[in-house]
C-alpha positions, 0 to 999 in steps of 0.5 A, spaced: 632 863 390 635 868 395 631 871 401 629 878 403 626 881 409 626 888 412 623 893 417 621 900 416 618 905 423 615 911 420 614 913 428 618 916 432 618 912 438 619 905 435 626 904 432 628 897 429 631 892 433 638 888 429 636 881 433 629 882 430 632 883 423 637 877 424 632 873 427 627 874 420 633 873 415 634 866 420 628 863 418 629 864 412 635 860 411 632 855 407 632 860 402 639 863 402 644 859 405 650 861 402 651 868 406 647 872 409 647 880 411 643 886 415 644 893 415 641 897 420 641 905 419 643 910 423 636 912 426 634 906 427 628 907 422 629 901 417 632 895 417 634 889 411 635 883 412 638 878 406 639 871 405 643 868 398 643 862 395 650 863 389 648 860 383 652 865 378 656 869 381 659 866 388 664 871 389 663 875 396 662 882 391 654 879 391 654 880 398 648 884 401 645 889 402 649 892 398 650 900 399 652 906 394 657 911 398 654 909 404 648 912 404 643 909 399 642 901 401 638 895 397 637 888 398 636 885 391 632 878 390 632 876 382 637 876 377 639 881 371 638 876 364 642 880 360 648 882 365 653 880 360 650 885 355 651 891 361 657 889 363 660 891 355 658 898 356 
C-alpha cells in the first residue's frame, strides 16, 4: 500500500521545509517503492509528500501528488473498486 505524509503550518513565522518532507516520504519507502513525489505550495504553509507502490495502473499518469488547474492538490492512498464502472460514464 502507498504511503502518504504531509505538513500543514497555520503560523505565519513557520514555513515548510521540502528536505523535511523528503526525508518523511524517504522512510516510508517500504511502503511505495515504485515512485515517489512532493509538493511544496507557494507559501510554503503545506507540504505533501507521496510514496507509490503500482499494482493496478503502472503508468506515470498515477504519479502524486496529483494537482487540478495547478491550484487544488492531493495525495491519495487506497483504491476506487468500481473504477471501471466510472470510467464508462
Amino acid at each position: 500500500m502507498c504511503g502518504i505524509t504531509g505538513k500543514i503550518y497555520l503560523n505565519k513565522e513557520k514555513s515548510v521545509n521540502a528536505n523535511q518532507i523528503e526525508e518523511m516520504a524517504e522512510s516510508i519507502k517500504h511502503r511505495g517503492p515504485d515512485d515517489s513525489g512532493i509538493y511544496i505550495s507557494p507559501d510554503k504553509k503545506v507540504g505533501l509528500g507521496h510514496r507509490r507502490l503500482s499494482i493496478i495502473d503502472l503508468s506515470p499518469l498515477g504519479h502524486q501528488p496529483m494537482n487540478y488547474l495547478k491550484r487544488y492538490w492531493i495525495v491519495f492512498n487506497g483504491e476506487i473498486y468500481n473504477y471501471l464502472e466510472e470510467k464508462e460514464n
